[in-house]
N, C-alpha and C positions, 0 to 999 in steps of 0.2 A: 517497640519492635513491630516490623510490619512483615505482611505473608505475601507470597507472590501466587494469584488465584491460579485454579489447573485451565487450562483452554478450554475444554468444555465450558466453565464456568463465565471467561471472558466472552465465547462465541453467545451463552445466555445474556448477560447486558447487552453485546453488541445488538443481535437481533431484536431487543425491547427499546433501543434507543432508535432505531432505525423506524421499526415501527411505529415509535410515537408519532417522528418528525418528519418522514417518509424519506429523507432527505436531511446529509450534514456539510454544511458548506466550507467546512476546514477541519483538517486532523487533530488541531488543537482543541474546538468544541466537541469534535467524536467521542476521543481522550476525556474531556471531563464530563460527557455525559455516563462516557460508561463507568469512570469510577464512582460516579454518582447510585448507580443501578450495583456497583460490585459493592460498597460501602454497606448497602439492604441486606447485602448476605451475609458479610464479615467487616467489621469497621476498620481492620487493622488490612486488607486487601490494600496495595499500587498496584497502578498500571505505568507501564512508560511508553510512550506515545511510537515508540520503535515496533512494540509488541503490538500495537493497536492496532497500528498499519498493515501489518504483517498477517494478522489475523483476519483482518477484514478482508485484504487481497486474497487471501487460503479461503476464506471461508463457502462458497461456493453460491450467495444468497447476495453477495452485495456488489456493484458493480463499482470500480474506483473507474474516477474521471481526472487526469491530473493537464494541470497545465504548465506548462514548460518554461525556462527560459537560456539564458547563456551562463554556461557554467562546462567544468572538464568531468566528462565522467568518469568516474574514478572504479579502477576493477572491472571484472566479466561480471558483475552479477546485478539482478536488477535491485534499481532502487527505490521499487514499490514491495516487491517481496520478498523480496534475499534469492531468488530463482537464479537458476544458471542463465546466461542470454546466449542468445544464438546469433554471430555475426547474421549482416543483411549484407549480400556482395553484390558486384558489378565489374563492368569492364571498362577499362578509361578506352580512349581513343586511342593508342598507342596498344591496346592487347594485352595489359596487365589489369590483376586483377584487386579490386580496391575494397575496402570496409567502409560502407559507406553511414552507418549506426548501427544498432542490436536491436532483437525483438526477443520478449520474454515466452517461454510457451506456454507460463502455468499463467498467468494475471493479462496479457496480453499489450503490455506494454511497448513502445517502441520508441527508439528515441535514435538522434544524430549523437557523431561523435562530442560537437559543442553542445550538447543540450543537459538538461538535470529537470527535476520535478521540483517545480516552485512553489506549485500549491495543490490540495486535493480536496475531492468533493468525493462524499459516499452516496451511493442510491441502492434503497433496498429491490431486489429483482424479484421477488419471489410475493 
């Protein structure tokens, strides 16, 4: 049977993992660093790499760096933090007015209608 740690507890690994390596070059390494650091407290702790991201984007200490590629984004919401997005508008030549991507307000994400986050890098700020 496995536990699912409280956030507090996750934002603790996160911030020790960061701190070791000042710096994690994929969400996938972040992810097993910190269940490595949540395992010291409870061996029966998961993490899922959704929660990782998510926290790390909340958490107000770690800056995400994401790089992009071609893909359809899917929903109003961001997909580095689950945040509401905020259309980015314009005017076309003709006086109508267009969607041209979304920007996040809480993580500070921004992205075109063809874009999605292909990969992510964490940096501690603090």
């Amino acid at each position: 049977m496995y536990k699912i740690p409280k956030e507090e507890e996750v934002r603790k690994a996160l911030y020790a993992v960061l701190k070791k390596y000042g710096y994690v070059s994929s969400l996938k390494k972040l992810r097993d660093e910190m269940a490595k650091e949540l395992k010291k407290m409870d061996s029966s702790y998961r993490l899922s790499m959704r929660r990782a991201r998510i926290i790390a984007a909340r958490s107000g200490f770690v800056r995400v760096e994401v790089k992009k590629g071609k893909g359809k984004m899917e929903g109003k919401n961001c997909p580095v933090c689950g945040n509401k997005m905020k259309p980015i508008r314009s005017i076309s030549l003709l006086g109508e007015k267009v969607v041209l991507g979304y920007k996040c307000g809480l993580c500070g994400y921004s992205g075109k209608m063809d874009e999605m986050p292909v990969k992510y890098e964490f940096h501690l700020t603090r």
